[in-house]
N, C-alpha and C positions, 0 to 999 in steps of 0.2 A: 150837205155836199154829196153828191151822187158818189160811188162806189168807184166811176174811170178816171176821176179828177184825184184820185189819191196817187195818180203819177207823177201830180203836179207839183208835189212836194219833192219827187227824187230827183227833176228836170233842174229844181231851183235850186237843193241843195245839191247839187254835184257843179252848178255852177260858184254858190258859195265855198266848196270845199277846195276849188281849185284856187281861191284867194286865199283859204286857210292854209291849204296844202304848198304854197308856194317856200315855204322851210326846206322843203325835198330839194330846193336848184342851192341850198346853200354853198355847195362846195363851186360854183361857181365866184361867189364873192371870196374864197378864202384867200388864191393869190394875189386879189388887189389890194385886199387886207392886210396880208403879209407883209406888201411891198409897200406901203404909204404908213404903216404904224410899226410897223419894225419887230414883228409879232417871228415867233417859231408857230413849229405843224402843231404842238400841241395847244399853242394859246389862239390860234386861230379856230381851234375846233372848240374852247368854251363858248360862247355865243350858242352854238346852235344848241350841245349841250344843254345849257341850262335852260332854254328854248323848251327841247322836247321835255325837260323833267317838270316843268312849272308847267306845263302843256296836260303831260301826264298827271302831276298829282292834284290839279286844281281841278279837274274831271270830277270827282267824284261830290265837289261845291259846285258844280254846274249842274251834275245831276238833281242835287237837294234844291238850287233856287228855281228848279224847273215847275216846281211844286206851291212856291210861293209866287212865284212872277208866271205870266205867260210866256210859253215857248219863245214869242216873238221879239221881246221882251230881252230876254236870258241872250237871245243872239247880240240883238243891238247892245247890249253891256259889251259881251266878248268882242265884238266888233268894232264898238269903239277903243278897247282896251288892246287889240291887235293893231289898228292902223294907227294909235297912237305911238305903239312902240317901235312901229316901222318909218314915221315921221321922226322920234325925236331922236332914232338912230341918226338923222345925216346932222347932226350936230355934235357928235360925241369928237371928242379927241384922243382916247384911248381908249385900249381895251377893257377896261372896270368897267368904264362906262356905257360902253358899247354891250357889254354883260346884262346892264342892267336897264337899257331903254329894249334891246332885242329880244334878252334873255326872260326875262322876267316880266318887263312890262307886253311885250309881246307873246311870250310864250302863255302869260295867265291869260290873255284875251282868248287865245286858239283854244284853251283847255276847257274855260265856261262858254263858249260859244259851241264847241264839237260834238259834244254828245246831244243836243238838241234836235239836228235832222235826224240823226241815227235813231232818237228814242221816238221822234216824231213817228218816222217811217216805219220803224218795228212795230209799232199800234195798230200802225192802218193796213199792214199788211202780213197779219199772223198767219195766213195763207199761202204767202210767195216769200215769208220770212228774206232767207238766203240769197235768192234773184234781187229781191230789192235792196235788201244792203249791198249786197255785191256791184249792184250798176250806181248804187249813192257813194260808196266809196271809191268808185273809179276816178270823181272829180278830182279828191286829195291826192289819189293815187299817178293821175294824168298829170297835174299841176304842172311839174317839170315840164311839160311837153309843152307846152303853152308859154311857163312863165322863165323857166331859162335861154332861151335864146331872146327873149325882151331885154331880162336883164343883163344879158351878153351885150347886147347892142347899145344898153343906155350904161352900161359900164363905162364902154368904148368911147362914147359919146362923152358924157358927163364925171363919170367917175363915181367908186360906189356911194359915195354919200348921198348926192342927189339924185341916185337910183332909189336909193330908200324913201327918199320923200314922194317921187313921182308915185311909185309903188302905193304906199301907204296913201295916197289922195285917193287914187282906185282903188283899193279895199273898202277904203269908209265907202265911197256911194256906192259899190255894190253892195257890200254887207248888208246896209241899212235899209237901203230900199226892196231888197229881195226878200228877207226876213219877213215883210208884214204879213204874209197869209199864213204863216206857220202855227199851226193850233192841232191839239190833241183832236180825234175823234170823241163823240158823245157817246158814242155807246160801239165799247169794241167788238160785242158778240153778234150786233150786227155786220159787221164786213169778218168772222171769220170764227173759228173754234174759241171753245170756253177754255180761260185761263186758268186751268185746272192744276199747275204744277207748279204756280207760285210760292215764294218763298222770300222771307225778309233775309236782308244784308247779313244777320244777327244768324242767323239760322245757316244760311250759305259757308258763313265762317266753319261751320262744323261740319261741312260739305267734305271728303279728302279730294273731291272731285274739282274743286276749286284751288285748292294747294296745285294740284294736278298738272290743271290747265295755265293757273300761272307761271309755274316755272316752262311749261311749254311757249306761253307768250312770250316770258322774259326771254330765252334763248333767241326766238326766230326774231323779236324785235334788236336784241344786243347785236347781232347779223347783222340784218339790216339796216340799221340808221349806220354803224361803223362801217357798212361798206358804200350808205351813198353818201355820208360825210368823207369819204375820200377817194369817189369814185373817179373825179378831175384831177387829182393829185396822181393819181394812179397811171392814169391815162397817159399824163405830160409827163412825169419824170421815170415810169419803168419803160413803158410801149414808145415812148417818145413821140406823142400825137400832140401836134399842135393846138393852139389853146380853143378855137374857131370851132375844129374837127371835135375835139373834146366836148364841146358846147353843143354838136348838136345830137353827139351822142348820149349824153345826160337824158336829152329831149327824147329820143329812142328809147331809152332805158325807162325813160317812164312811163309808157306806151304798154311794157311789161307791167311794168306797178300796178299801171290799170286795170289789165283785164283780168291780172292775177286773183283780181276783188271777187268779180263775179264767177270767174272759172271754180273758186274754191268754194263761192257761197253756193253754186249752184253744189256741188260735189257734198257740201256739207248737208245740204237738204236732203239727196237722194240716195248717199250712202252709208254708213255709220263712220264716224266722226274720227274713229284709230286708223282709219284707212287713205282721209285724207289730210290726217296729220303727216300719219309715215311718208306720204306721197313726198310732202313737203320737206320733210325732213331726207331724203333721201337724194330729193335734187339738188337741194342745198350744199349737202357733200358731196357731189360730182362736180357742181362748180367749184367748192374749196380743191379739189383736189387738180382742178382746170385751172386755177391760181398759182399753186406749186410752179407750173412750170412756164409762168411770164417769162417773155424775154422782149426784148427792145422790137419791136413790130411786129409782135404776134396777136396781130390786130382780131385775127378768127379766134382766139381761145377768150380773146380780154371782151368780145364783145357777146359771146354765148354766155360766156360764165356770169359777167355783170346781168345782163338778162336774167338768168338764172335767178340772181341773186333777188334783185327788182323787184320779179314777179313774187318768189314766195313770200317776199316780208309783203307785198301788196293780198295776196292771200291769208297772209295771217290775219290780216286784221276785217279781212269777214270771216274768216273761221270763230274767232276768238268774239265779236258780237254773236253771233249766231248761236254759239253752243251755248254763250253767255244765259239768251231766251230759250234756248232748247233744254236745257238742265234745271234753270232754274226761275223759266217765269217770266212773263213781260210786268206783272203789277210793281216791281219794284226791279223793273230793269234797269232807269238814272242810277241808281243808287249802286246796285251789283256789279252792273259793267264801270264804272266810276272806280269802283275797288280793285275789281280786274284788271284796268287801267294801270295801275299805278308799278304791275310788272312791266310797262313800256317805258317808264320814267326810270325806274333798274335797270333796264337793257341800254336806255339811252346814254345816261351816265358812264356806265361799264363799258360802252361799244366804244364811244365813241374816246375817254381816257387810257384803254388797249390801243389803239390805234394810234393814238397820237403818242403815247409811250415806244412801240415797237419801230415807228420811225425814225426819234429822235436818240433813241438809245444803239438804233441796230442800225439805223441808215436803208430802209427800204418795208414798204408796207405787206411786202410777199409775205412776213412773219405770221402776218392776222390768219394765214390759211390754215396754219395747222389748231390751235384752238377754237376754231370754227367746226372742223372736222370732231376735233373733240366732244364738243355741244351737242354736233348735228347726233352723234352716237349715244348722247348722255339723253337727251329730246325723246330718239327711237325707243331705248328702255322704259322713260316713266312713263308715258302712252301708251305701252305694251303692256307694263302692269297695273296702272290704275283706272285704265280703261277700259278693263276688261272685268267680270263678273265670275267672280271666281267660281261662285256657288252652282251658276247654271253652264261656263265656261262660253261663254257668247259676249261678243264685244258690246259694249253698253251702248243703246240706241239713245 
């Protein structure tokens, strides 16, 4: 395969990621949920929940069968395992169940199918590392833009269950048929630098630089999935925006997610890595603190600050591959970033049980700002100190 056709894999996989990524428009489904199974804010937000955590820790089995199966392979499992869960969702009758055809059966498919373009792409391009993940996670990252006004309209239409099926029919024939060219490079020192800096999982664990970056993960993803699991909630019951108007700004707000991928990957590449952490961490608390002061149609603060928010959890997660490969290696990047992974399934858990706690106990989601705030400062410190070199006083490249 010639060296320009290694695009071909970020074109395909950012169109798979946008089926993957379709978890992002959840909080679109939560008030039809609410209202047809008799659910509160907090048992509406298990679904997604247990979604991103089986997402997140089945990662690191995705990355190991990468090894034994072909890439292409590894997807079609996850992709049948994803649009299964999304089909046998519009059958469930209550929420258990819905836990566990969405949560579980769908969330493992997302998790062994994910890291496969990523690990693909990071091969073939040790050279452009950052730019390519950045523009391959834009798919997951856009999803929303794409796929919550669909399922706004076939909500409307049909109602969410046979949203799920329609859904889930489209997933299997994208997945499966996009999946077939997906394959490792033969020889990675021909398209790029010698992977001189590798390091096994075993090894990484005794890395502090990995403790590091995790609880950095886990913060910006605990953010983010708790604020776009109720970024509709938010919308409709503080700012008072209609459900339509709320829908299409989910769809905007992903538009952030997106580009926040490649803005950071690019940043990650060109500058050292505490700098475009702090970045992130620092916009993040200007939106918390653009939170603090919702009121019923403060449509300017609720649509910066959401943005805000969007963009940097869409950022994190090329940050967070990248430095992955930058620290510690592409020969056993499945397996690394799989482990690393598993601070988004913490966040996930933690975000999105905060959130649904703060509402039902306090009567309003404004609460989540101040421990955000908290993080965003807790984030700035261990980046400060464990990214930095003490010996030479230079932040670690």
């Amino acid at each position: 395969m010639k060296r320009n056709v290694r695009w071909l894999y970020v074109i395909l996989g950012i169109i798979i990621f946008i089926c993957l990524g379709t978890v992002y428009s959840w909080s679109i489904f939560r008030k039809p949920l609410e209202n047809m199974l008799g659910l509160s804010s907090t048992q509406s937000g298990l679904p997604f929940m247990v979604f991103l955590a089986f997402y997140a820790f089945l990662m690191p089995f995705g990355g190991k069968l990468q090894y034994k199966l072909k890439p292409n392979k590894v997807l079609w499992i996850g992709g049948i395992l994803t649009a299964l869960g999304w089909i046998s969702s519009s059958y469930v009758n209550n929420i258990y169940q819905l836990i566990f055809t969405y949560g579980v059966i769908a969330g493992s498919g997302v998790g062994i199918a994910y890291g496969v373009p990523i690990s693909v792409v990071t091969r073939w391009f040790p050279d452009k590392r950052g730019l390519a993940l950045g523009m391959l996670l834009t798919g997951f990252g856009l999803s929303p833009f794409i796929t919550a006004p669909i399922a706004k309209t076939l909500i409307d239409l049909y109602g969410p269950f046979i949203t799920f099926r329609i859904m889930g029919n489209i997933f299997l024939i994208l997945i499966l048929s996009l999946s077939m060219p997906f394959k490792f490079p033969e020889n990675v020192i021909q398209i790029g630098a010698v992977d001189d800096n590798a390091i096994t999982t075993k090894e990484m664990l005794k890395d502090i630089r990995f403790y590091a970056l995790w609880v950095c993960f886990a913060i910006s993803t605990l953010v983010g999935l708790m604020i776009i699991g109720i970024t509709s909630p938010i919308g409709e019951e503080i700012i008072k925006i209609d459900t339509k108007k709320v829908a299409l700004l989910v769809s905007f707000f992903s538009i952030f997610n997106g580009i926040g991928r490649p803005i950071f990957g690019f940043l990650t590449d060109k500058i050292k890595p505490i700098f475009a952490i702090n970045t992130s961490y620092v916009l993040i608390l200007i939106a918390a603190i653009m939170m603090i002061f919702y009121s019923e149609n403060s449509i300017i603060l609720y649509t910066i600050s959401l943005s805000l928010f969007w963009m940097n959890f869409g950022g994190w997660l090329a940050i967070a591959p990248s430095l992955t490969s930058k620290f510690f290696g592409n020969k056993y990047y499945s397996q690394n970033y799989g482990m690393l992974f598993t601070a988004y399934g913490i966040g996930a858990i933690t975000g999105n049980l905060l959130s649904g706690i703060s509402k039902d106990f306090f009567g309003s989601y404004k609460l989540v700002a101040y421990p955000i705030i908290t993080l965003s400062v807790l984030g700035i410190i261990i980046s400060n100190i464990f990214f930095i070199d003490k010996n030479e006083k230079q932040v670690i490249k």
